[in-house]
Each structure stands twice: as structure tokens, then as C-alpha cells.
C-alpha positions in Angstrom: 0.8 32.8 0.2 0.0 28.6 0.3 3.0 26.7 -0.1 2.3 24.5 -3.1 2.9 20.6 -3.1 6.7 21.0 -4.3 7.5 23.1 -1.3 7.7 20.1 1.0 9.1 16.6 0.7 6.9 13.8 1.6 3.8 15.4 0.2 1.5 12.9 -2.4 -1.4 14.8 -3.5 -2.4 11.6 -5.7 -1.2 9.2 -2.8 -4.9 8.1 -1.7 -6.0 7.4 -5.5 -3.5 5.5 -5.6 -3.7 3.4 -2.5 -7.9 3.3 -3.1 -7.2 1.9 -7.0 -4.7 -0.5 -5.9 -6.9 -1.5 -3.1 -10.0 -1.7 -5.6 -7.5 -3.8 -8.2 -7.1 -6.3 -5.3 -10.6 -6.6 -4.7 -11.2 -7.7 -8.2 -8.2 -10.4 -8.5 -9.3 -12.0 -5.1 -13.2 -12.1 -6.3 -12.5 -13.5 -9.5 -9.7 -15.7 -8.2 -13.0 -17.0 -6.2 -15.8 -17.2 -8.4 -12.8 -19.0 -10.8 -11.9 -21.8 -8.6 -15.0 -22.0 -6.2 -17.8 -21.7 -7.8 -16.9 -22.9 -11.6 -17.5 -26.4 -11.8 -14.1 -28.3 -12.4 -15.3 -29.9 -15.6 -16.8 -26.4 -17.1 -13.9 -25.1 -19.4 -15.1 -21.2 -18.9 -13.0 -18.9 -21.3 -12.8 -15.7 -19.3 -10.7 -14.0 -22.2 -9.0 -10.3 -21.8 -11.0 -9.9 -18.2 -9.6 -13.2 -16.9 -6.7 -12.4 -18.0 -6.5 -8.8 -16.7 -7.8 -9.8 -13.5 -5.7 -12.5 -12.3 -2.6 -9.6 -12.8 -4.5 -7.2 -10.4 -2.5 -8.6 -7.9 0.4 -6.0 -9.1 -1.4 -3.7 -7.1 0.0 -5.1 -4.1 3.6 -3.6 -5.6 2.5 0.0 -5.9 1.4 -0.1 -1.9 5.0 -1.5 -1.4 6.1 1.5 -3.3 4.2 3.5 -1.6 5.4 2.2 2.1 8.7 2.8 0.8 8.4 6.4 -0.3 6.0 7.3 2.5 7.4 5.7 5.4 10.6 5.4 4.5 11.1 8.7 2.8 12.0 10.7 6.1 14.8 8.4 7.5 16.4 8.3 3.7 16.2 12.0 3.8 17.5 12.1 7.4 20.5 10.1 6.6 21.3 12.4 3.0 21.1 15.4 4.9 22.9 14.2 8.1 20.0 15.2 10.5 18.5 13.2 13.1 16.2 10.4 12.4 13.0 10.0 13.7 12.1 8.8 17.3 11.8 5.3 17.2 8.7 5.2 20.3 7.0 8.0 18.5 7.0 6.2 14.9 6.4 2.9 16.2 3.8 3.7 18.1 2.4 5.7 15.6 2.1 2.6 13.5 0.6 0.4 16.0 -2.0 2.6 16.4 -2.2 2.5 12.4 -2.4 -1.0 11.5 -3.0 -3.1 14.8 -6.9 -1.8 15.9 -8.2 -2.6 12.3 -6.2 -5.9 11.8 -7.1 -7.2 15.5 -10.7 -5.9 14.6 -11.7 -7.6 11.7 -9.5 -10.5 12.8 -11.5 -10.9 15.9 -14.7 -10.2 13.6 -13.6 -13.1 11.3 -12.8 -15.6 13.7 -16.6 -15.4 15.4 -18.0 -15.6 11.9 -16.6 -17.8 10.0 -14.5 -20.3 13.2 -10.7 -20.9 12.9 -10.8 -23.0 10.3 -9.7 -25.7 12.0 -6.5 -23.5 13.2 -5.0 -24.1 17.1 -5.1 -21.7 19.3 -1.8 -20.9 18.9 -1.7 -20.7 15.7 -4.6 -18.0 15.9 -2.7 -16.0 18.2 0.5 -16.1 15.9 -1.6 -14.6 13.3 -3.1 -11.7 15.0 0.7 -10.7 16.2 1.1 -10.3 12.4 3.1 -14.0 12.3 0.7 -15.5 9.9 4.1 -15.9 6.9 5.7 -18.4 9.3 2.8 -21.0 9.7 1.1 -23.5 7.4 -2.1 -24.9 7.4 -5.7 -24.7 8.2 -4.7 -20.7 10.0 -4.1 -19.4 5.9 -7.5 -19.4 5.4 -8.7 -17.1 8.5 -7.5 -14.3 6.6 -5.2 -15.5 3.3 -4.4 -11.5 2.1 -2.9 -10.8 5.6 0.7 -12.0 4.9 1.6 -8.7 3.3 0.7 -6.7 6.2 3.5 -9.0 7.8 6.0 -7.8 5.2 4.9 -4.1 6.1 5.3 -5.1 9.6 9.0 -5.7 9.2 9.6 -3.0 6.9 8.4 -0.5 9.3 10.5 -2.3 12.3 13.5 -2.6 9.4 13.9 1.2 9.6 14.8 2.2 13.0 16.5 -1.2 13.7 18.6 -0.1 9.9 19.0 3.1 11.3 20.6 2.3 14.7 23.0 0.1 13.4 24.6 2.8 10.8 24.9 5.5 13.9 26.2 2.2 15.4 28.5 0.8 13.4 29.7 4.0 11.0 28.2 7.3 12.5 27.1 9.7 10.2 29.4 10.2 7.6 30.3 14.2 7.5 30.5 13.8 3.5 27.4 14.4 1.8 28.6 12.5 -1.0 29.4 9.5 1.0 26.1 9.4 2.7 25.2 9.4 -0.8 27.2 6.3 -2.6 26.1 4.2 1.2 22.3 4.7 0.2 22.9 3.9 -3.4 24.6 0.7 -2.7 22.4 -0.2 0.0 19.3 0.0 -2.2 20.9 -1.3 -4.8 22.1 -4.5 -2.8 18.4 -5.0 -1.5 16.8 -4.9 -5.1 19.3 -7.2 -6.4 19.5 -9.2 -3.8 15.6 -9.2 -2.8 15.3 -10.2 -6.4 17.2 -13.1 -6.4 16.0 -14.5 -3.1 12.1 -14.4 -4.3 13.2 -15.5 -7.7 14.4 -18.5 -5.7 13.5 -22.3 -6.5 9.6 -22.4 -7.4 8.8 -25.5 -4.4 10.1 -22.5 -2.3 8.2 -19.5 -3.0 5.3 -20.4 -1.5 6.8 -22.3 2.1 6.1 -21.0 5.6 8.8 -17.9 6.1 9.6 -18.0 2.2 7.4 -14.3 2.5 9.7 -12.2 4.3 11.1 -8.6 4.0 14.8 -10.0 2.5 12.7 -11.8 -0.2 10.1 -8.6 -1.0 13.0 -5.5 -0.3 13.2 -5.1 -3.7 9.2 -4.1 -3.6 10.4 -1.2 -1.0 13.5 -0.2 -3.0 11.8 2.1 -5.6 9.8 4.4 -3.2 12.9 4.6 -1.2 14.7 5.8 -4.0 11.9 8.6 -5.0 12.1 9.6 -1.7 15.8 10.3 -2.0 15.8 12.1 -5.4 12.9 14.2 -4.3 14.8 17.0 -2.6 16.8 17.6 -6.1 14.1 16.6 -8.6 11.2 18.2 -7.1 13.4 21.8 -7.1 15.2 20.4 -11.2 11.6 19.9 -12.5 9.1 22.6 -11.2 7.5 24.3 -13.4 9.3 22.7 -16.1 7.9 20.9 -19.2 10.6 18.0 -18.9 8.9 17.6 -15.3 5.8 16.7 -16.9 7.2 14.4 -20.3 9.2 12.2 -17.2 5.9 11.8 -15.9 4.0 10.6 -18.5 7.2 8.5 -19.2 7.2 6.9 -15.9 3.1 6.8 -16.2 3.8 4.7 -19.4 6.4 2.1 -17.4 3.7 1.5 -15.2 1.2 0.9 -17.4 3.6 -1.3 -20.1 4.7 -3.2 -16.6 0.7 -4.6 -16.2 0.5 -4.6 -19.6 3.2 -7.2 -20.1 1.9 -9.0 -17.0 -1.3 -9.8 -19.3 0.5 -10.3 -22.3 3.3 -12.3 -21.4 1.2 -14.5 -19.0 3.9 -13.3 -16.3 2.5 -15.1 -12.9 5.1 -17.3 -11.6 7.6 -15.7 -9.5 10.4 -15.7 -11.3 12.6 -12.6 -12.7 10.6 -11.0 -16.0 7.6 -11.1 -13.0 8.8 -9.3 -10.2 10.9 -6.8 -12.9 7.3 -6.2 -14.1 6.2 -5.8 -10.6 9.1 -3.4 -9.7 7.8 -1.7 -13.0 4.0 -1.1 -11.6 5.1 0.3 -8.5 7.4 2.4 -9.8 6.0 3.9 -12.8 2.5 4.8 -11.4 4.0 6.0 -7.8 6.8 8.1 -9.7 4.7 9.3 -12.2 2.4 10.7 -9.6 5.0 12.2 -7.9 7.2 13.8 -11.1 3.5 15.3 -12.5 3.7 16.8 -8.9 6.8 17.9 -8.6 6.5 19.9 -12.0 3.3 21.3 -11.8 2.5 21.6 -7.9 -0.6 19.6 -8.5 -2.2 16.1 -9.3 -4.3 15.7 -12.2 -8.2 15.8 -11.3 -8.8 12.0 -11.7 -6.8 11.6 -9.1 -7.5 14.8 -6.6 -10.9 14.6 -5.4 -13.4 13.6 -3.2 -14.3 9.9 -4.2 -10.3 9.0 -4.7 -9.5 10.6 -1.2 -12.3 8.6 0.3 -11.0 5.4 -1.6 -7.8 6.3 0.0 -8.9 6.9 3.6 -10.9 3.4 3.5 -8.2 1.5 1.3 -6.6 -0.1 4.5 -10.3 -1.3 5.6 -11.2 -2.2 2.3 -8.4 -4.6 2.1 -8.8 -6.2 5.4 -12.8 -6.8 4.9 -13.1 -7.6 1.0 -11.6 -11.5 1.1 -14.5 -12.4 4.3 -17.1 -10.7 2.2 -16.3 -12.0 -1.3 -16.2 -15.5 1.0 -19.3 -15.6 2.7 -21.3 -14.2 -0.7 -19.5 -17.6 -2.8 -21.4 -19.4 -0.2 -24.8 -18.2 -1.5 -23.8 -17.9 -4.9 -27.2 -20.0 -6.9 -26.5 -23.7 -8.3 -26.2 -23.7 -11.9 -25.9 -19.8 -12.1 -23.8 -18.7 -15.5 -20.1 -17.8 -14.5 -20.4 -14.5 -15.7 -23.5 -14.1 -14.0 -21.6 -15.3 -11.1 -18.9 -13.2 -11.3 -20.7 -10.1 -11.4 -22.7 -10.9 -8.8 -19.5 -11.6 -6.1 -17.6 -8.9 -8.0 -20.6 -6.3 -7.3 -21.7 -7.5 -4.0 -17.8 -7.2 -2.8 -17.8 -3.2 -3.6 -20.9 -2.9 -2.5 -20.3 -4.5 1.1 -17.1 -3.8 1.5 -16.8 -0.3 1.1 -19.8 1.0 3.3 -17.9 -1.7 6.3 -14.8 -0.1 5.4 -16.0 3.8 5.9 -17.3 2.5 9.1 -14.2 0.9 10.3 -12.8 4.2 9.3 -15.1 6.2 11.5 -15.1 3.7 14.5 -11.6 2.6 14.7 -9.0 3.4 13.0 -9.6 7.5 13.0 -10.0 6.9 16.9 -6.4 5.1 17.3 -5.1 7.5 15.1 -6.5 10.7 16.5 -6.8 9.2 20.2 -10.2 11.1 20.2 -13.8 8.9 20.1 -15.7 8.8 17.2 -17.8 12.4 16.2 -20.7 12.0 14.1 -19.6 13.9 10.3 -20.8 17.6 10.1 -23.7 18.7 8.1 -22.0 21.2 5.0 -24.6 23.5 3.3 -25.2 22.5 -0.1 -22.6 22.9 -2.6 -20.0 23.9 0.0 -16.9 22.2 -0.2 -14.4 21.1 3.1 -10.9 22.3 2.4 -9.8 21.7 6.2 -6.5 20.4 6.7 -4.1 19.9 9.9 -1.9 23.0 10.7 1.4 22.7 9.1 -0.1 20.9 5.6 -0.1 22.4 2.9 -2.8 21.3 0.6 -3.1 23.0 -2.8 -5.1 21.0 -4.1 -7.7 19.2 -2.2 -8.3 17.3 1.1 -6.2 14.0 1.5 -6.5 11.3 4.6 -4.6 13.6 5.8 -7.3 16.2 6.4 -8.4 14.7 9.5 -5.8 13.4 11.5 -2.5 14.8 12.6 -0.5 11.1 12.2 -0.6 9.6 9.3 -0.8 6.1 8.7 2.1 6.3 6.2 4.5 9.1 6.6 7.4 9.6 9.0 7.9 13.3 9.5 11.5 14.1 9.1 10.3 18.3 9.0 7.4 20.0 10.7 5.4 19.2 7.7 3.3 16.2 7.3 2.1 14.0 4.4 -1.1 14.8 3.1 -1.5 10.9 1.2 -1.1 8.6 3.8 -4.1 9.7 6.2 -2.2 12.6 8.2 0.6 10.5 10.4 3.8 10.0 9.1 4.0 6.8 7.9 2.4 4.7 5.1 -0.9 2.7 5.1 -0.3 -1.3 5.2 -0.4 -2.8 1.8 -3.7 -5.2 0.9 -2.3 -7.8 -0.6 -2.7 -10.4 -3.0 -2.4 -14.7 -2.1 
């Protein structure tokens, strides 16, 4: 018999919709952010109504990847510490991230830098970037690639973990009381929420200074998938098959989407507290609504199980890194005295429709290879209307292929059990985060 989704903690089903959306969402804010401020003239006073006002808040995606780091690749060292088990190797998970994250980034970093120069940027500067360093330098270097600051945050995150780790064997050992370990994860999220919270909500001239972006001011962003991945054990056993399984998720489904929606209405874009509560909101209602719909019914709904959103998912990381150069470098050709709507659509259209294809293929030649450690194989030929439900031994997957289908480490999963999860691209740990400037 298939072990369904609830069998085994760490499993997503709707992981890669939701890393492909978010991805998508980011697209949009940087290519009207753009089109707003480069290609508008300054003394044009264009009304972009609802869409201007949606758009510019598509940044929030960026807090449902952080969610999604945190429940994916923090998920098995939170459940290694409640059940009093070993954590993970550190050489094994770090390495499995490298291989994750660093090919792509140095990649399209090195593809960047021969198209478009350094922007003026030393060399130093350069090479600071490309070791993930870019939130600690000002200057000319921000404009190589501007989104790449979050992947700095996931950077630390993923080296917070084991370094976190050590330092509790360290210091206090594994408590023997369940209960304890317990209460010392509790206050330890709850101390880098709050305090995340307040150190990001900081004085405005500071938000935006080299080092102001670091993993003590974005924790908070981290706490909420951390803390699915500890209830998950419990809830996912409390709520299957249950019809309270499914109203929590359309409840949590509902934060999410009042969080963006008071983004818009509220003009919430400054920083400051009702903002990153509204992030925290995003992040946690659309990743814990995925995962409470899971736990009660074993399943994701359709919209976000199938071959186009898995895709999305696979190429999310890719899309990210690409999308800024290619909304860039189409700006650049954008007509003289073309309508801004006209514009818009234009940029908008020809980012999805560049950066998607160059993302599949970075997929293909890169980052499947590092993760696999196998070269690139040219896709099989499938006789029509026959579906691929492959998926790496030990992964369950009842209900469709994730990134997970073709790799046996994931880009966002830690395995803390012989089982892997299927919505971070088969690895154990979590796809870096696009971000938002």
C-alpha cells in the first residue's frame, strides 16, 4: 500500500506551486518596479491603480520562500531536537547546499558580469558578491545583481543551523525531558520573532545600510516554518482525515491572503511593524494552509499538484536569479514615447517569456548536475497521453511528481528519516529564496 503525504514529516506536495508562484510574484514587482521608475518619464503622473498597487506588494513573496526555508530546511533539526535524536551531518547538509545554490548563483553571476560589465564595481567588490557577501557592501556592486541579497540571508540561515545546533549539544546536551526540549524551542523561536521584529523595525535611515540585511534582522521571516515543522508530527496525526483539518486550512489560507490584502490596502511598504506582521502573515498563512489541507486529506488541491506548478517549482530558483538581467536589458529597448501600459506589458511579457525557457535550461545544465553529480541526459520521449509518476526510492508521492522526482537531494529539505521531501527538488534542504530590493 503507498504511504500517503501524512505518513512522513517533511513532505509538501504543494511546496513547488508555491515556490514557482512566489517566484512568478517577484518577477512582476521587479518588472513593474522597472518600467515604473525607468522608463516612465519623471514628469508623466501615470495612475497605475489596483495593478500598481498590487504589484509593488508582490514583493511579500519573498516571505513565503523564507517560510518555506524554514519549514523545509529547518524542519529536520527542529524535529531532531523534539525527539532527542541525532541532527543531521553538518559536511553532508552543507555540502548538499553548496551544490544547491552555489553553481546557479556563480553561473548567472559570471553570465551577468560579461554582459552587462561590473557596473563600475572593484574587483573586490565583485568577488565579495559571488561569496554571497553582497548585504555588506554599498555601491556601484548592488546593481550587478540587486535581488541577490536574500540568497545571503538564506546563506546564513542554512549555516545558522548546525552552528545553533552545536552549541545546544555544547552548552546544554540534550535535555532527557521531552517537555523541556519543548518550552527551549518555544522560547527560542519566540525570542527570534520578537526580536527579529524589532531589529528590522529598527530606525528607517537604517533599514536599508550595508549589513542592516542580516539573519538577526530577517529570523522572524524563518520563525513560522520552523514552527510548522515542529507541530507537524502532532497536527498532521490530530487532523487526518478530519474536517477541522481542512476549515484550519482554509483559515490559515484566508491569513494569507488578508496579509497581501492589507499590504495593498493599507499601503503597508515601509519596514516598520504592521509590515513585516503582514509579511509574517503571507508566509505563514499560504505555507500553513498548504500544509494543514495536507495533513487532513493526504493531498494538495489540483491547482497546486500538477505538471506546470511542479515545473514552476523546479525552475523557481533559476527564475529568480535570471528575471532582474532580463527585465534589464529588455528596459533598454523599450520604444521612445511608447504608452506605459504598453510598456509594461511588453517588459512584463518579455520577462516570462525569456526567463522561464533560460531557467528550464539552467535547470537541465546545472543545477540538476550539482545536484545529482550525474551530466546532463537529454529528457525521454513519453508516448502520448502517458503520464511520469517516477519518483526517488524512499518518496512517497501520492499525488504527483515534485522537484523531487528527479533527484535524490533536495535543494530544501534536511532529512532527519529515511524519507525525503518531495517539494524542495529531492535533497533535503530548501530552495534559496528570490528576493525582492
Amino acid at each position: 500500500m503507498t504511504a500517503s503525504a501524512t505518513d512522513t514529516d517533511g513532505y509538501l506536495i504543494a511546496g513547488d506551486a508555491l515556490r514557482g508562484f512566489a517566484a512568478l510574484a517577484v518577477l512582476v514587482f521587479h518588472g513593474y518596479l522597472g518600467v515604473a521608475i525607468l522608463v516612465v518619464p519623471l514628469d508623466q503622473n501615470v495612475d497605475w491603480g489596483l495593478f500598481g498597487d498590487v504589484s509593488v506588494r508582490l514583493s511579500s513573496g519573498l516571505y513565503v520562500f523564507f517560510a518555506l526555508s524554514g519549514y523545509l530546511v529547518g524542519g529536520p533539526w527542529v524535529r531532531a531536537w523534539l525527539l532527542g535524536d541525532g541532527f543531521p551531518r553538518p559536511l553532508d547538509y552543507l555540502g548538499r547546499r553548496a551544490r544547491r545554490i552555489v553553481p546557479a548563483f556563480w553561473v548567472v553571476g559570471a553570465a551577468l558580469l560579461l554582459w552587462f560589465g561590473t557596473s563600475g564595481a572593484g574587483t573586490r567588490d565583485v568577488l565579495i558578491l559571488l561569496a554571497f557577501g553582497q548585504v555588506f557592501l554599498e555601491g556601484q556592486v548592488q546593481y550587478i545583481m540587486p535581488q541577490g541579497w536574500s540568497l545571503d540571508i538564506e546563506l546564513m540561515f542554512y549555516l545558522a543551523l548546525p552552528v545553533l545546533a552545536g552549541l545546544a549539544l555544547h552548552v546544554w546536551g540534550v535535555p532527557a525531558s521531552a517537555r523541556t526540549r519543548r518550552r527551549a524551542l518555544v522560547a527560542f523561536l519566540a525570542v527570534a520573532f520578537v526580536g527579529g521584529i524589532a531589529l528590522r523595525a529598527g530606525p528607517p535611515d537604517t533599514l536599508e545600510q550595508a549589513g542592516a540585511r542580516n539573519l538577526f534582522a530577517f529570523a522572524w521571516a524563518f520563525v513560522p516554518g520552523l514552527a510548522l515543522a515542529a507541530i507537524e508530527p502532532v497536527a498532521s496525526v490530530r487532523l487526518k482525515d478530519r474536517r477541522e483539518g481542512r476549515r484550519i486550512a482554509l483559515a490559515l489560507g484566508a491569513l494569507g491572503t488578508a496579509s497581501f490584502g492589507a499590504l495593498v490596502l493599507f499601503d503597508l511598504n515601509d519596514g516598520r511593524l504592521a509590515t513585516l506582521l503582514a509579511y509574517a502573515g503571507c508566509g505563514t498563512g499560504f505555507v500553513g494552509g498548504a500544509l494543514a489541507w495536507q495533513w487532513a486529506t493526504g493531498a494538495a488541491p489540483r491547482g497546486l499538484d500538477n505538471r506546470v506548478v511542479h515545473a514552476l517549482g523546479r525552475w523557481s530558483y533559476g527564475i529568480y536569479l535570471i528575471h532582474v538581467g532580463v527585465g534589464v536589458e529588455l528596459i533598454k529597448h523599450v520604444p521612445e514615447g511608447l504608452a506605459p501600459g504598453l510598456a509594461l506589458a511588453l517588459v512584463l511579457g518579455g520577462m516570462l517569456a525569456v526567463s522561464i525557457p533560460l531557467a528550464a535550461l539552467l535547470w537541465w545544465i546545472v543545477e540538476k548536475p550539482a545536484i545529482t553529480g550525474r551530466r546532463p541526459r537529454r529528457p525521454r520521449l513519453r508516448a502520448p497521453g502517458v503520464r511520469s509518476r517516477v519518483a526517488p526510492a524512499g518518496v512517497p508521492t501520492p499525488t504527483g511528481p515534485s522537484v523531487a522526482a528527479v533527484a535524490p537531494t533536495d535543494p530544501s529539505v534536511e532529512a532527519a528519516a529515511p524519507t525525503r521531501s518531495s517539494s524542495a527538488a529531492a535533497a533535503p534542504d530548501a530552495v534559496p529564496a528570490p528576493a525582492a530590493k
